[in-house]
N, C-alpha and C positions, 0 to 999 in steps of 0.2 A: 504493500500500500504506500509505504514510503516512495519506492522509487515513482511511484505514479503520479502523488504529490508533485513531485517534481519535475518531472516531466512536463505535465499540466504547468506550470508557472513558465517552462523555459516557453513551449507552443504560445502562452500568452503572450510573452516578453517579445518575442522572436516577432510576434504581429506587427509590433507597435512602429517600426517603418512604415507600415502599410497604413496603417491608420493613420498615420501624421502626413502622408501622401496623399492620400485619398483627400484630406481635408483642403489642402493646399490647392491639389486639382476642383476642389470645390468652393473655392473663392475665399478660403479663410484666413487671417490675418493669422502669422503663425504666433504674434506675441499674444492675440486675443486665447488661443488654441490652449496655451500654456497657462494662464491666469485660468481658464474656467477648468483646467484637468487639475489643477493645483484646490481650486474651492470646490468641487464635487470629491477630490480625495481627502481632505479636511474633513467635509462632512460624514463621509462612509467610515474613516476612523473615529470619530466624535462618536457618533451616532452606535456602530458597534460597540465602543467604549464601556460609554451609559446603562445599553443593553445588557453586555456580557460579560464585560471586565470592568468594573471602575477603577481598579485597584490600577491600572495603567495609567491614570492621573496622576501618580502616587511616586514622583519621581525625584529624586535628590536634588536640593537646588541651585548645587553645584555643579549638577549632569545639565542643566537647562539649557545655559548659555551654549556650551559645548554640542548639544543635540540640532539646537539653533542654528548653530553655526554648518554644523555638516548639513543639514536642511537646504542652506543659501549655497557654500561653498562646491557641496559637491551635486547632492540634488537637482538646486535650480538653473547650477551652471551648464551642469549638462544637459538638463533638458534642452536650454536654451540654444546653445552651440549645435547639438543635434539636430534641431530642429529648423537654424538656420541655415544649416550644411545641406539639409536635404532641399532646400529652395533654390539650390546649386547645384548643387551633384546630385546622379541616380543614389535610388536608397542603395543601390549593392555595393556604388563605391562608399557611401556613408559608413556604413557598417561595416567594412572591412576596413578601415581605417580607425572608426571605432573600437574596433576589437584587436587593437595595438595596446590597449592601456595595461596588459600584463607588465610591459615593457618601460612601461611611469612607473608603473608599483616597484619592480624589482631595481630600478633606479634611486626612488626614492628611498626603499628599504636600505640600499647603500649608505645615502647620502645623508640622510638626515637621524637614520635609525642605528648604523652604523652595524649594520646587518654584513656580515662573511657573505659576498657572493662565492657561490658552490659550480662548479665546471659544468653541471647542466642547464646554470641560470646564467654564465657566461653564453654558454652554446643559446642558453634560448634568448637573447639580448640581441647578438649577431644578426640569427635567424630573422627574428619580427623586423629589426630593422630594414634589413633587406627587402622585406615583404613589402614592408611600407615605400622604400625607396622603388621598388619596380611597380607596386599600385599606384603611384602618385607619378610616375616618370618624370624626372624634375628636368627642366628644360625642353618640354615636347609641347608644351602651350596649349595644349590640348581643352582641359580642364579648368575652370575656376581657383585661381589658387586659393580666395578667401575662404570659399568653399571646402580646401583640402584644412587650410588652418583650421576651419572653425570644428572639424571632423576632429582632429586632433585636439582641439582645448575640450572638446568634450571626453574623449578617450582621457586628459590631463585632468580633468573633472573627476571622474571616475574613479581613476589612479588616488585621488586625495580622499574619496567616500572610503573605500577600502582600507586604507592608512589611517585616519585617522581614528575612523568606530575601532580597526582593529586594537589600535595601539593606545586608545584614550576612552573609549566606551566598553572596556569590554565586563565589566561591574554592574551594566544596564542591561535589560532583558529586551532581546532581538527585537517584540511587539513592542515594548515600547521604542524604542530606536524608529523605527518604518513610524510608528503613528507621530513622532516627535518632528521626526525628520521635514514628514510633511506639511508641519504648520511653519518648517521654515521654509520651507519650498514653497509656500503661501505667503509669506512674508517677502522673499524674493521678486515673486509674481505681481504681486500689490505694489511693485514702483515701476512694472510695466507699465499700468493704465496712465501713466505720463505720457509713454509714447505712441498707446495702442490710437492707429487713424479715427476721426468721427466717425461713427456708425458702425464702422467695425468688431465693435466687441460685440453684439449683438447679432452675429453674422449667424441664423442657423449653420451651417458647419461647423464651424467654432465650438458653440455652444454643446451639437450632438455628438461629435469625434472628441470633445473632450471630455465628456460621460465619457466615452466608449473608454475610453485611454484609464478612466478613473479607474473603472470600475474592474476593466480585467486589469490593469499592467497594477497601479499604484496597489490596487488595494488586495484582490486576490491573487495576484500574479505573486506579491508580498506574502500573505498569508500559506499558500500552497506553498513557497519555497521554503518558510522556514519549520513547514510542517515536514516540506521533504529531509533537509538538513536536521532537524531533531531526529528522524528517521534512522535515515543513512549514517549521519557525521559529517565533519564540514569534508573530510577528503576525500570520499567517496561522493559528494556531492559537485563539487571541484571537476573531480574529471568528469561525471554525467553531464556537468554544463559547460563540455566543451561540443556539444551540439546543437548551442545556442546558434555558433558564427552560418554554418550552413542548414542553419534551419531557415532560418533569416532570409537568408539568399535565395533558399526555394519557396520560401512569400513572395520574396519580391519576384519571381519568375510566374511564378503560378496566378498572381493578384493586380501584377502591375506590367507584366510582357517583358521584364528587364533579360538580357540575356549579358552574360560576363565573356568577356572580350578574351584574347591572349594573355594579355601582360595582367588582367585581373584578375586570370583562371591562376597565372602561377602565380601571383600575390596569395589569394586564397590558402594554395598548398601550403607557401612558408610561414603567412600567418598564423594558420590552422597546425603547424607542426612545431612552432614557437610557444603556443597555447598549451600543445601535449606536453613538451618537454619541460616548461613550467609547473605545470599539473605533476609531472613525476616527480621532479626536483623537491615539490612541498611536501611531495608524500613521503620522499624517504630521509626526508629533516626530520617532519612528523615521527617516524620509526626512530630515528635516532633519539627525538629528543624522550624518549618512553623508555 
């Protein structure tokens, strides 16, 4: 049942290109898109809360600032960057530039955490890079660069959620993290409507793709994983969501007609082969550190 759990949360996660595509192709303001999936996932954890756990209220008021902070820093950023990368680029190169941030983590785990890189997190540093450098072909003009940036500060986004719940949240319980996170991803969102155009925020697509997003990605996409993770364990969980990146890509085949070129088919590979080697790397630190 675990691994199903999680499964289920990757199939939802893995959507969510498709759905922040679909909206765009439907005329939506992508900052309106972001502010109403931020206050419908508010709501669904509030609302759950009250229901089923209050005790999730219930949080150190020392964790606040800190849960706050990964809500804006890593949450809203990335939503944000995501979401303006795919206004540029197809979802399949989004997401495969996306799913370099192994390679921010195992950086910053160096740099700032002063973490031993291990010869398969060298090997898999090499690797993504590479992946990145032939997805992106740097000098072939081809592509939007802001577009590639903003794929990357999302990926750089993500890299900093990871890092920081791991290494400063980890005394808070998972549900509350995801329900906390999201009132700063709410907070975040609420200095959009600065910039959201007149009449835009009210744009039905906006409004309906950002239910959609609430409700599968932020809220049960959330709940199923760390049901699967309670399950499994996070390292067994780890490699099962390395079929995130090419689930992804066969959405966007299947939902959007996108098909991957040469130089994205072997980005793919080295991507997807920098993700595994990562994934083994943690497992037999893991073993070690036991």
């Amino acid at each position: 049942m675990a691994a199903l759990y999680l499964f289920s949360a990757i199939l939802l996660v893995s959507l969510n290109p498709v759905w922040i595509q679909l909206a765009l192709w439907g005329g939506a303001s992508s900052l309106a898109l972001i502010f109403w999936q931020a206050v419908f996932a508010v709501l669904l954890y509030s609302g759950f809360a009250l229901i089923r756990h209050r005790k999730l209220f219930n949080v150190n008021r020392a964790s606040v600032g800190p849960l706050l902070l990964l809500g804006i820093a890593g949450f809203f950023f990335m939503a944000l960057f995501f979401t303006l990368s795919l206004e540029r680029l197809s979802a399949s190169y989004t997401v495969m530039l996306f799913f370099s941030y192994p390679f921010f983590v195992l950086v910053g785990n160096a740099a700032f955490f002063r973490i031993r890189l291990r010869r398969l997190d060298i090997l898999s540093l090499v690797i993504l890079f590479s992946g990145v450098l032939v997805t992106t072909r740097p000098g072939a003009g081809v592509v939007s660069a802001l577009g590639i940036m903003l794929a990357l500060g999302a990926a750089l986004a993500h890299a900093f959620f990871i890092l920081y719940s791991h290494h400063n949240l980890q005394k808070v319980r998972p549900l509350q993290v995801s329900m906390f996170v999201q009132f700063g991803f709410l907070v975040g969102a609420a200095f959009l409507l600065l910039f959201i155009p007149e009449g835009a925020l009210l744009q039905p697509a906006a409004i309906g793709y950002g239910f959609i997003l609430a409700v599968l990605s932020s809220f049960f996409g959330f709940l199923l994983f760390l049901n699967g993770v309670a399950g499994l364990g996070a390292r067994k969980a780890a490699v099962y969501s390395v079929v995130n990146l090419p689930m992804s890509l066969f959405f966007a085949w299947l939902f959007l007609g996108e098909l991957l070129g040469l130089h994205l088919l072997l980005g793919l590979i080295l991507i997807l082969s920098g993700i595994i080697i990562e994934s083994r790397s943690s497992i037999e630190a893991g073993n070690s550190d036991d």
